[in-house]
N, C-alpha and C positions, 0 to 999 in steps of 0.2 A: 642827861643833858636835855632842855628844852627843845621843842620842835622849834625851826625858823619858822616866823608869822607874819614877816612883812616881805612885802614883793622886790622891796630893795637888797636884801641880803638875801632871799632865795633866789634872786639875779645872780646876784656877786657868787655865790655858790656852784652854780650853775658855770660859771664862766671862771671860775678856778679848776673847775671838775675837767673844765674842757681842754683850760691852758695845758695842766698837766698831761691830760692824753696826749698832745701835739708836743710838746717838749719832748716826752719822753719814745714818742713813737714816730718818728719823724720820716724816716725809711718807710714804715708800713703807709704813713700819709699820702706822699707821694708817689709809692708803687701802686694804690687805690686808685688814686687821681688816674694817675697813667692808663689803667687797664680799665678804669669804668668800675669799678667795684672796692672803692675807698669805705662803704658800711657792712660786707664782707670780711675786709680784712682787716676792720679796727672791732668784730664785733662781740667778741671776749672784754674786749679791755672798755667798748661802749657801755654794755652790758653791765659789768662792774660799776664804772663811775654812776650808771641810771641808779643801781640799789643802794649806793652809799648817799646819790642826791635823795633817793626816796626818803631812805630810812632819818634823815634832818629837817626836811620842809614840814608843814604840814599839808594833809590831802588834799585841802580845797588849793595851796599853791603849785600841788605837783603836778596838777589837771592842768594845769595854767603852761603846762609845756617849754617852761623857762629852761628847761634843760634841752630839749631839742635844737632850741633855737641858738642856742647856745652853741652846738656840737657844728649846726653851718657856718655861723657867723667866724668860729674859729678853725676848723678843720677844712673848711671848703671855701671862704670866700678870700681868707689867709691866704690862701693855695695859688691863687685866681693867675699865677707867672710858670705853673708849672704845666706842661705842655698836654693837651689831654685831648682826643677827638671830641668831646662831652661839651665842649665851649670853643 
């Protein structure tokens, strides 16, 4: 399979990597939130989704940090109703 090579779909990737984590981990999300160490206790399943984003972009898109931004945008800013000292 081809590396991804445009910014548009190593987006889209990024932000599928991330839906899934929060779908499927949804308890660990908000017990993060709660305690202040939400990249802690997703950081298995982070970890993971980072080597499956690595291994399809290519290098010069994965410096590009599409996937971190990613991991906020859904994991923490999603979050933003559940009750945390951190906000």
């Amino acid at each position: 399979m081809p590396l991804i090579d445009t910014e548009e779909a190593a987006r889209r990737l990024a932000r599928a990597i991330a839906s899934d984590l929060s779908l499927y981990n949804e308890d660990k999300i908000v017990r993060g939130i709660e305690e202040d160490r939400l990249f802690e206790e997703l950081e298995d399943e982070i970890e993971e989704g980072r080597a499956l984003y690595k291994s399809r972009v290519s290098p010069e898109l994965y410096q590009r940090n599409f996937y971190d931004r990613a991991l906020v945008d859904i994991l923490v800013r999603s979050k933003g109703h559940v009750k945390s000292e951190i906000w």
